[in-house]
Every structure is written in C-alpha cells, then in structure tokens.
C-alpha positions, 0 to 999 in steps of 0.5 A: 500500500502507497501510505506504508511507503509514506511513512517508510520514506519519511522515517528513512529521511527522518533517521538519515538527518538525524544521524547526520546531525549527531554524527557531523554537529556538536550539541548545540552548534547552529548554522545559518543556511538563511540569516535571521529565518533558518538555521540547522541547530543541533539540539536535543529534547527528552519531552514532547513538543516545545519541550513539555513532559521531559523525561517520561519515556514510558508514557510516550512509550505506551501513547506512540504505541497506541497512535501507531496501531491505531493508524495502521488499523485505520489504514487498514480499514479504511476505503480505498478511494480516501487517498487524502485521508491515506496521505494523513495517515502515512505522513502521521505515521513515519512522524510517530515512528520516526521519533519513536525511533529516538525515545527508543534508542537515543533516550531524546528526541534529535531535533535540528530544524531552528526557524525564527519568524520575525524575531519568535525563535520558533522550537528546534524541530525535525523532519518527523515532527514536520510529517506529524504537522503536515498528516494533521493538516491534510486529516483536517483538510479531508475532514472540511471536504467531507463535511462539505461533500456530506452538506451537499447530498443532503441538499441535493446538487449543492446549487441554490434551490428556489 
C-alpha cells in the first residue's frame, strides 16, 4: 500500500538527518543556511513538543504505541478511494515512528530544524515532527471536504434551490 511507503520514506529521511546531525554537529552548534529565518541547530529534547513532559519515556512509550496501531488499523480499514485521508495517515505515521525511533534508542528526541519568524525563535524541530504537522493538516483538510461533500447530498446538487 502507497501510505506504508509514506511513512517508510519519511522515517528513512527522518533517521538519515538525524544521524547526520549527531554524527557531523556538536550539541548545540547552529548554522545559518538563511540569516535571521533558518538555521540547522543541533539540539536535543527528552519531552514532547516545545519541550513539555521531559523525561517520561514510558508514557510516550505506551501513547506512540497506541497512535501507531491505531493508524495502521485505520489504514487498514479504511476505503480505498480516501487517498487524502491515506496521505494523513502515512505522513502521521513515519512522524510517530520516526521519533519513536529516538525515545527508543537515543533516550531524546534529535531535533535540528531552528526557524525564527520575525524575531519568535520558533522550537528546534525535525523532519518527523514536520510529517506529524503536515498528516494533521491534510486529516483536517479531508475532514472540511467531507463535511462539505456530506452538506451537499443532503441538499441535493449543492446549487441554490428556489
């Protein structure tokens, strides 16, 4: 199934820049790739988003875990003709195991995405966490469309009725 090799590719990236980071960066070295907007910033994190629950490896253990099987069971279920919806569902799931990987077996999450908007020093990120942010964005566009599709057979064609 196309949404599996999603995910496979998006943890594959994921794993291989990160090991770049931890193989070729010191902790903390930063490098600018376009002044005062984006850097690639070697940086390590033990919690979840923008650092909360630092430290509580069994509870992203058991919650990544859940998500995971709950995603692959979704897949498994769902009709073949939701390619939005599967396009969700595989970017979300290489995110969810792509940092699994790290709480795993770095203990820490390896994040090296450092962006500042304006002069907001946006939290140091990874490609994982981007396929995370990009699946929930295209499940909430496919839940908009949905609901506009579903509107529609209940009024007929969607055109203005007199």
């Amino acid at each position: 199934m196309v949404y599996y090799a999603i995910a496979t590719i998006i943890v594959l990236l994921d794993q291989f820049t990160k090991w770049l980071v931890v193989k070729y960066m010191e902790l903390g070295e930063s490098i600018p790739l376009i002044t005062n907007f984006l850097y690639l910033t070697s940086h390590r994190n033990k919690g979840a988003a923008w650092g909360i629950l630092q430290g509580q490896m069994w509870f992203f253990y058991i919650i990544t875990t859940i998500v995971i099987i709950g995603i692959v069971v979704f897949l498994q279920k769902m009709p073949k003709q939701e390619k939005l919806m599967g396009w969700s569902l595989g970017f979300m799931l290489g995110g969810a195991i792509g940092n699994f990987i790290d709480r795993l077996f770095r203990k820490e999450v390896v994040d090296f995405i450092n962006t500042y908007i304006f002069t907001y020093d946006f939290p140091i990120f990874n490609i994982a966490d981007s396929a995370l942010v990009i699946g929930v964005g295209l499940f909430f566009i496919h839940t908009l469309l949905e609901g506009k599709q579903e509107k529609e057979k209940q009024h007929g064609t969607g055109d203005i009725q007199s």
